[in-house]
N, C-alpha and C positions, 0 to 999 in steps of 0.2 A: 733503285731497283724498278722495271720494266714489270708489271702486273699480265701475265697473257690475258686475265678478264677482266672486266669488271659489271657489275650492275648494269641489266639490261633493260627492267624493268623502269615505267612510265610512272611516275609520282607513285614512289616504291613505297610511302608510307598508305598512304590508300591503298592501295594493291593489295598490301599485305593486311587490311584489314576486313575487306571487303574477302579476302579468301580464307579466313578465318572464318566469318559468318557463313560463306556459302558452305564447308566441310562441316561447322556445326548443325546446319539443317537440311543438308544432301539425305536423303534416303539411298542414293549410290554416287561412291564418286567416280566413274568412269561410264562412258558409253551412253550417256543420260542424254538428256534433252541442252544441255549446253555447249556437251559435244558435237552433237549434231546442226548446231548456230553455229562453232564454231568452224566446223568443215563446211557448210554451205558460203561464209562467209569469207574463208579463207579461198574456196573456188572463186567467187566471183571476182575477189582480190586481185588474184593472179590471174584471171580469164581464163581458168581451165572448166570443162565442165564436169568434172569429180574432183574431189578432195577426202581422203581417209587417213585419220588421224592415227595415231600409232607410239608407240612409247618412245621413240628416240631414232634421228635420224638415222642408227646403224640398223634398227629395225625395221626404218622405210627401206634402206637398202636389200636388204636381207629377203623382204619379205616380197618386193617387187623381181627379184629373180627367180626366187621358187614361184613366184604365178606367170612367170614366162617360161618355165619347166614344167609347170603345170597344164600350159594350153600346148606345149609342143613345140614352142618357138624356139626354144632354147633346148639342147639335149646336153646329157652328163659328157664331156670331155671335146665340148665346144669353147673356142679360144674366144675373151671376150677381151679386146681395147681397155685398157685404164690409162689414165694420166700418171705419167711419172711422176708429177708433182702433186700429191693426192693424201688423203687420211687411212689409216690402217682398215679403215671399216667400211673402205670403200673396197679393198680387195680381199677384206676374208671372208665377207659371202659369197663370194664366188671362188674360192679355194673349197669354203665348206658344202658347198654343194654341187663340187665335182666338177666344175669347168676350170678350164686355166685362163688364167689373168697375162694379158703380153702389155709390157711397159712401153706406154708410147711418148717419147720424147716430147718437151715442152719446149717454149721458143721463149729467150731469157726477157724479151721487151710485152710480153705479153702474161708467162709465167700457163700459159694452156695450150693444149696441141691445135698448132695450124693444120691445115687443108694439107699443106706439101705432106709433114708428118704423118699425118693421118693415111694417104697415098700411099705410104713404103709399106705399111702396115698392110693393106686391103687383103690383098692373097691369103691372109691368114686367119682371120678375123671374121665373127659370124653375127658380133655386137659389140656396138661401142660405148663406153661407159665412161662418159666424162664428165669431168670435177670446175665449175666453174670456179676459181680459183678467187676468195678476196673481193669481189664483185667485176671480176675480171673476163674477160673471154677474148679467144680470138678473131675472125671471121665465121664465127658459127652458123650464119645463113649460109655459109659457102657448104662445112665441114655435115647441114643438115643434108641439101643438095648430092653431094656422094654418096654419104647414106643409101637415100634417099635410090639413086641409079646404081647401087650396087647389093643392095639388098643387106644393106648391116641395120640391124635393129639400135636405135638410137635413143638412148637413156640420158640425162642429166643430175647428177649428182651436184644439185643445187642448194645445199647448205649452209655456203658461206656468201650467197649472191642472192639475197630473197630484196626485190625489186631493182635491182639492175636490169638496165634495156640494152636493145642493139638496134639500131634504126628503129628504134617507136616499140620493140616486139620484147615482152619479159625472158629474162635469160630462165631457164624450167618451160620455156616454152616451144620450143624448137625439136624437144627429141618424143619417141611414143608415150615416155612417160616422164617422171623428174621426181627427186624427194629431195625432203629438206629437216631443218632441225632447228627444234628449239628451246637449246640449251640456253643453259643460262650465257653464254657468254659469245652467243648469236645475236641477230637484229630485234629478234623479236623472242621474248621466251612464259614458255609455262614450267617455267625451273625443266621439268624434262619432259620430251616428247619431240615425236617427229611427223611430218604429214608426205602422201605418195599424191600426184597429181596427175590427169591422163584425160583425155578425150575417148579414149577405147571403152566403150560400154563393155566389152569382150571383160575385158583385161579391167576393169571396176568390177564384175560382179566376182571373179575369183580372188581378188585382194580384198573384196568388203561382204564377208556372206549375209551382213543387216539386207543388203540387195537385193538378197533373193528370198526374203520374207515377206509374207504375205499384210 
């Protein structure tokens, strides 16, 4: 029998002891001061310059479309791009809050939608939200590029590719924003939780309101 997970965790006996000590003498365990190590670290990681941490990658997803509904970018029964080849939780935030999701064919040697694909799509499409797949991707400098001249807001759903390149450049790196996950039976895990990544100071202070405290 084929296990879909396993242990992701780094000298899992340590790990696990050393977070027993930190929950015995946490005065909180969320939103603290190691979370905040943690998010600046995982920015620098990835060469984004925000990172906000979040409970689980369905929640990065989730939460980075409502703060592009938030600022305007996105309105309720706007068609956004997905990957046909993709996780459930990458399309039912955006069923749940009112835009429709259009399945965009995957290319069987790559397993993520090409530039061509991406192309038949355009006329209908106001955002594209794609899954790099496995640590996989197509010509995504090309697939940023049309974005890019046609005015689709450009998302990566990097969950399953956290330090995969493409000529030198992190895959989460290419679109306005990226999330990721870290489940247990991802690259990297805190048993649950997920982080959103972006450049847009705009679109950081509405996904992190710690931001806009004084």
């Amino acid at each position: 029998m084929i296990k879909l997970i396993k242990s992701s965790f780094y000298r899992e006996t340590e790990t696990k002891q050393r977070l027993v000590e930190f929950i015995s003498r946490a005065e909180i365990l969320s939103m603290g001061t190691e979370c905040k190590k943690f998010e600046e670290a995982f920015a620098e990681k990835q060469q984004r310059k925000h990172a906000v941490f979040v409970s689980s990658g369905s929640s990065a997803n989730l939460l980075l479309i409502q703060a592009l509904l938030n600022q305007g970018k996105l309105n309720k029964g706007d068609v956004v791009g997905v990957s046909s080849l993709t996780w459930a939780t990458n399309v039912m935030p955006i069923i749940e809050l009112g835009l429709t999701p259009l399945a965009i064919d995957c290319e069987v040697n790559t397993l993520n939608i090409s530039p061509e694909k991406l192309n038949s799509a355009i006329p209908k499409i106001k955002a594209l939200f794609l899954t790099n797949v496995l640590g996989f991707s197509d010509r995504i400098d090309k697939i940023k590029k049309i974005c890019e001249s046609e005015n689709i807001i450009f998302l990566e759903d990097n969950c399953e590719s956290l330090g995969s390149q493409v000529n030198g450049n992190l895959l989460g790196n290419f679109g306005l924003a990226s999330t990721f996950s870290f489940f247990v039976g991802h690259h990297m895990s805190t048993i649950e939780g997920g982080m959103i990544c972006t450049d847009d100071d705009d679109l950081y202070e509405i996904i992190d309101p710690r931001s806009r405290m004084g």
